[in-house]
C-alpha positions as CSV (number, residue, x, y, z in Angstrom):
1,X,-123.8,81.2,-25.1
2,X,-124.3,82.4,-21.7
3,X,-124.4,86.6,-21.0
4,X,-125.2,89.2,-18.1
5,X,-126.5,92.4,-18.1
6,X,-126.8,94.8,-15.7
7,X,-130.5,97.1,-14.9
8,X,-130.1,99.0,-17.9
9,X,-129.5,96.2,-19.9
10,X,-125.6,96.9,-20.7
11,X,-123.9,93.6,-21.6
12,X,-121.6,93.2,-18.3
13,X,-120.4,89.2,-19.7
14,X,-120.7,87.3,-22.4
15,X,-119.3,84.1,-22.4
16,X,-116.3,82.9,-24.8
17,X,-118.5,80.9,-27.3
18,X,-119.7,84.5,-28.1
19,X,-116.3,85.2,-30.4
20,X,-116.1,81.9,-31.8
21,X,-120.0,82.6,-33.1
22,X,-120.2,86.0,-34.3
23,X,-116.7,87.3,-35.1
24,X,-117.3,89.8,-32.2
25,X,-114.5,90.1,-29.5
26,X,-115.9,90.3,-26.2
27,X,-115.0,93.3,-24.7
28,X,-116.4,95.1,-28.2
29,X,-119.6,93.2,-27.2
30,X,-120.2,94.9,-23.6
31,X,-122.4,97.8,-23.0
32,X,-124.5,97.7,-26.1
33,X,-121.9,96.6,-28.4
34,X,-123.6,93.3,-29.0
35,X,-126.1,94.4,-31.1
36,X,-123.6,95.5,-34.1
37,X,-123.8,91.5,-34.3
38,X,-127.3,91.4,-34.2
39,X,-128.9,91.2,-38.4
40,X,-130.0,95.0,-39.0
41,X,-133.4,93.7,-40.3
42,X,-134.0,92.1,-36.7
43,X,-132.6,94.6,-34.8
44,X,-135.5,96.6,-33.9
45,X,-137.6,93.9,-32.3
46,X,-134.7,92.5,-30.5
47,X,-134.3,96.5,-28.8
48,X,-138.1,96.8,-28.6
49,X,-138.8,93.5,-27.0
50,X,-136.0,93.6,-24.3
51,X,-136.5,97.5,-23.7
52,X,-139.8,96.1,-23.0
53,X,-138.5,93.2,-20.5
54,X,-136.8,95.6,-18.7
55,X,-139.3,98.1,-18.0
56,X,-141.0,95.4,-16.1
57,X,-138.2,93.4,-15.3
58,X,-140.1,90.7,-16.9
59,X,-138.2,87.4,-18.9
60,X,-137.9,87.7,-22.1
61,X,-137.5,85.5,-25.5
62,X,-136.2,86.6,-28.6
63,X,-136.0,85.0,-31.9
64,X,-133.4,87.0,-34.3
65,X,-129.8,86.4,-36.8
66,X,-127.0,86.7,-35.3
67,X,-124.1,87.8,-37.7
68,X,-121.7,85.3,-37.9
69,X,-117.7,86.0,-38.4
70,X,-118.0,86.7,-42.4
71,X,-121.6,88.4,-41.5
72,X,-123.8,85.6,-42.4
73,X,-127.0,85.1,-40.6
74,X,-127.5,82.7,-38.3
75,X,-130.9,82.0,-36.3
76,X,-130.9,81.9,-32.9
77,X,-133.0,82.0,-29.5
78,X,-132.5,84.3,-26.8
79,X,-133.9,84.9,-23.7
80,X,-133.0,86.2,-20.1
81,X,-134.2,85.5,-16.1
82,X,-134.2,89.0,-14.4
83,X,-132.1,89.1,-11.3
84,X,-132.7,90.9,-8.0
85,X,-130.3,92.0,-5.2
86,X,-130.2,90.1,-2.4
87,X,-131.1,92.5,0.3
88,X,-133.6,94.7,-1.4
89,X,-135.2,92.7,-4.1
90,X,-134.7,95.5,-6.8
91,X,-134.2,94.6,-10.2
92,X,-129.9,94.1,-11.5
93,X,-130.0,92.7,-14.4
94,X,-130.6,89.4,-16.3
95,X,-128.3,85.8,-16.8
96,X,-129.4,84.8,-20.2
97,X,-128.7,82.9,-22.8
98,X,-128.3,82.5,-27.0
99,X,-128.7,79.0,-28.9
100,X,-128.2,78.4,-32.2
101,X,-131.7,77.1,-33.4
102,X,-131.7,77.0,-37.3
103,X,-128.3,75.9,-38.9
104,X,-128.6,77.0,-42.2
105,X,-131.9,78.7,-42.6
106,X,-133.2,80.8,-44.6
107,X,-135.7,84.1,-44.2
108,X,-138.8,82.5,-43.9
109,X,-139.2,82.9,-40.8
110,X,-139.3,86.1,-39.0
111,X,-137.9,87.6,-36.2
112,X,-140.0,87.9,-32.9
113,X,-139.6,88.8,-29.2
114,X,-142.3,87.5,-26.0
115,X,-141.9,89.1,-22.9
116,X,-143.1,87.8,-19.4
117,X,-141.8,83.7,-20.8
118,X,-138.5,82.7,-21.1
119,X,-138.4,78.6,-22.6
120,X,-134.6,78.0,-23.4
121,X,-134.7,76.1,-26.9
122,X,-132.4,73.1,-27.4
123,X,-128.7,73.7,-27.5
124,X,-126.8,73.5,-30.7
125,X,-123.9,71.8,-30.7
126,X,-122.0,75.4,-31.9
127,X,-123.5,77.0,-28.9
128,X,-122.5,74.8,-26.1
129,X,-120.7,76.0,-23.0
130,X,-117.2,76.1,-23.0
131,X,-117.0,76.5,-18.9
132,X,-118.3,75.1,-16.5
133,X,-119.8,78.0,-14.8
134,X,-122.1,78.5,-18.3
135,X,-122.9,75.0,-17.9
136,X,-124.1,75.9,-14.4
137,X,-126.2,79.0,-16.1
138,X,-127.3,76.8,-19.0
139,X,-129.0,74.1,-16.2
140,X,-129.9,77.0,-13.9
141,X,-132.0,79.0,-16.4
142,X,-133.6,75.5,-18.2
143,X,-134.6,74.8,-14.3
144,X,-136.1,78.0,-13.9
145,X,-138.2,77.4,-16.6
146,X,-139.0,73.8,-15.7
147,X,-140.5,74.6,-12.3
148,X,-142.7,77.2,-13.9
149,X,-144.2,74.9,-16.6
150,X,-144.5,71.9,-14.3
151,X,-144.7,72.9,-10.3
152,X,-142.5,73.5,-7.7
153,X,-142.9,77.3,-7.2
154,X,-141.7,77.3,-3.9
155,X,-138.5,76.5,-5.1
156,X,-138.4,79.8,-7.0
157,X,-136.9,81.9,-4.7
158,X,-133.9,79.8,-4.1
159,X,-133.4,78.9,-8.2
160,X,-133.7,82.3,-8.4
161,X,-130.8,83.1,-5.9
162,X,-128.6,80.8,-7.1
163,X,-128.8,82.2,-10.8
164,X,-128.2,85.7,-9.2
165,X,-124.9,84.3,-7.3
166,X,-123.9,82.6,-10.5
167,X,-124.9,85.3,-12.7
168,X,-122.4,87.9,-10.0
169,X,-119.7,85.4,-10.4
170,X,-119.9,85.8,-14.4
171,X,-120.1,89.2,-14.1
172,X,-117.3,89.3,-12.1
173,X,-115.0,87.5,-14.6
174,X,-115.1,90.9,-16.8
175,X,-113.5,93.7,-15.1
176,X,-116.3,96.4,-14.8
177,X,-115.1,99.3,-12.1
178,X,-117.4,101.4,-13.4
179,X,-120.7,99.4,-12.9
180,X,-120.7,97.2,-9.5
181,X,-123.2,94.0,-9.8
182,X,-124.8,94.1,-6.1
């Protein structure tokens, strides 16, 4: 499930997959409506850790449960690539994404967040994009964290343009007249 956010972190799109997962209509979802979704025992590390990433408009990871559409827990992986404007370079948001990681598990593990490191887990087949724009964000953000594992660095700046454009076009697909993406 691909999403956007804006500087302050409001949720500006979330991608269709998102209802099919957790119940959750999308528009209830925007702003900070996602996390009524997000299990209330995990809920203050997944605030804490991307209040955190934001402050420093650092990536993020976040392992949590999702509440699914009768509110049962599912595990997932989240994480986010900050985006800057184009002309002054300041910080607009993130294009993220959540996978399904655990079908089926149960609480022993815990919730945790990692700021600075973003490493997209595998995607689960419940999770996969449904358009071909999140498929786009999908390959964008795994590339991202590709060339930082493995070289390539000077291909950063243009990765990291296209996931802004891609991440504007998302954005754009949810009317929002209140908050501009620029």
């Amino acid at each position: 499930m691909i999403f956007v956010t804006d500087a302050a972190g409001q949720c500006v799109y979330a991608s269709g997959e998102w209802v099919a997962f957790t119940g959750q209509q999308v528009r209830d979802a925007m702003g900070r409506g996602w996390l009524e979704r997000v299990h209330p025992d995990d809920r203050p590390v997944v605030v804490e850790t991307f209040k955190m990433a934001i402050a420093s408009a650092a990536e993020f990871s976040i392992r949590y449960r999702l509440l699914g559409p009768a509110n049962t827990p599912r595990w997932v992986g989240a994480g986010g690539v900050p985006s800057f404007g184009m002309s002054d370079h300041r910080f607009i948001g993130y294009l993220g994404s959540i996978t399904e990681i655990a079908e089926g598990a149960d609480d022993t593990i815990g919730a945790y967040g990692n700021v600075e490191r973003f490493v997209p887990p595998t995607p689960h087949l419940n999770t996969s994009p449904s358009s071909k724009l999140d498929l786009v964000a999908d390959h964008l953000i795994l590339a991202h964290s590709l060339i930082e594992q493995d070289g390539g660095k000077s291909a950063l700046p243009f990765l990291r343009m296209a996931l802004f454009e891609v991440g504007r076009e998302l954005a754009a697909r949810v009317p929002h007249p209140d908050r501009p993406l620029n």
